[in-house]
N, C-alpha and C positions, 0 to 999 in steps of 0.2 A: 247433102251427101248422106246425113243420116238415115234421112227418107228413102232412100235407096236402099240401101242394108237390109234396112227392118223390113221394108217389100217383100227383097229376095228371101229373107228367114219364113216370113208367115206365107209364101209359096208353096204348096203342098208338093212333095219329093213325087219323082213320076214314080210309077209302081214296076219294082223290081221282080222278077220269076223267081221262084223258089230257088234257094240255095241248095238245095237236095237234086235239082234237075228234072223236075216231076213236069214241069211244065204249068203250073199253078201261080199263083202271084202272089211273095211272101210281104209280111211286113216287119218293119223292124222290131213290134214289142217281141215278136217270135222269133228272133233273129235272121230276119230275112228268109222264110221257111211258111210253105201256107200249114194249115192248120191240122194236115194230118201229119204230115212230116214231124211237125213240132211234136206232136205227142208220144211220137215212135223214137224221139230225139230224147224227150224225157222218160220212157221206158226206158233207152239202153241206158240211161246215165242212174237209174235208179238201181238197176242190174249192177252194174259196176259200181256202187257204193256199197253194195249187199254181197258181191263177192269179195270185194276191199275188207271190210268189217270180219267176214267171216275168216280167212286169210288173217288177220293180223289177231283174231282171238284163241287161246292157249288152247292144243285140244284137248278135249274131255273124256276120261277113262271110264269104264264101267263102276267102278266103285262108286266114282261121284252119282253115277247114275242112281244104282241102287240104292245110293245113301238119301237123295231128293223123295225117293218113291218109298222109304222106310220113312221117313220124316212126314209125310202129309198122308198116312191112312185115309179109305175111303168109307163114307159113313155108313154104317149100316143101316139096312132099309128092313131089319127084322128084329123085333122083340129079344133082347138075351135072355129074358127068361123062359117063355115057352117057343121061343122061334116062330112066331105068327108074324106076317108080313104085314105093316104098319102104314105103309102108303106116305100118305097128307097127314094123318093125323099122328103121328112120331110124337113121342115127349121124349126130351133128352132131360140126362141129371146129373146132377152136378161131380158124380163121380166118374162119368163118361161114356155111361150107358144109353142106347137108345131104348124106350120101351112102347109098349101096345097101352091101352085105357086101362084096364085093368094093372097092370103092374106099375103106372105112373108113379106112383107114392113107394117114398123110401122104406117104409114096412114092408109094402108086396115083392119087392127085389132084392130085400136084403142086401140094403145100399152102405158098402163100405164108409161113406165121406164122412167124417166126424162134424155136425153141424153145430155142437155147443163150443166147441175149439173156434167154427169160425165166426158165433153169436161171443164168445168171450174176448178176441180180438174185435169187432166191431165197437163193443161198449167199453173198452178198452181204449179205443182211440178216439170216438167221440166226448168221452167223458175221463177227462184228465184227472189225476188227483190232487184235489183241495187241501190245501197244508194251511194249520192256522196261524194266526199272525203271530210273529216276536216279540212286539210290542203289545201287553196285555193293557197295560195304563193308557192308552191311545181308544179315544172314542170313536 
């Protein structure tokens, strides 16, 4: 009787027409749907997860707008000092300037950044201070 069964299971299912009515011959992994159905099946259902999501998101006012587009400046593509266009070869500095070759260096820009302030916190924090022992009689 078993043998029976397990026949009927490893029988291949006859092949059903497209669920859609196209006239096509769907299969199950597609839900019963030939293969272009299925894909216009996952189009609308990707649509309706994308109007779902936008539908239940807060809407957004212009200030938020302008506050994103105030927040991420676009880099300048020109020299602050003589305004010469920089291309590829752009050096930024640590103050936040973009420059040309010649104005690269914190002397030729007259670069705000105070660089001993941030060479005095660097050795500063690699090099801790050594305090000597309590015990002087201790070898």
């Amino acid at each position: 009787m078993s043998s029976n069964s397990q026949s009927q299971s490893s029988q291949p299912t006859s092949p059903r027409r497209c669920a859609r009515g196209c006239g096509f011959f769907g299969s199950p992994e597609n839900k019963f749907m030939c293969s272009k159905c299925y894909t216009d099946y996952l189009k609308e259902e990707i649509t309706k997860l994308a109007t779902a999501v936008t539908l239940t998101s807060p809407p957004r006012d212009s200030s938020d707008l302008a506050a994103e587009s105030a927040a991420a400046p676009a880099k300048s593509k020109r020299c602050l000092c003589c305004n010469k266009k920089v291309g590829l070869m752009s050096f930024g500095c640590r103050c936040g300037g973009t420059f040309c070759g010649s104005h690269r260096f914190p002397e030729e820009h007259k670069c705000g950044f105070d660089f001993k302030a941030l060479g005095r916190k660097v050795l500063a924090k690699e090099n801790p201070v050594i305090t000597h022992d309590k015990f002087p009689e201790r070898i």
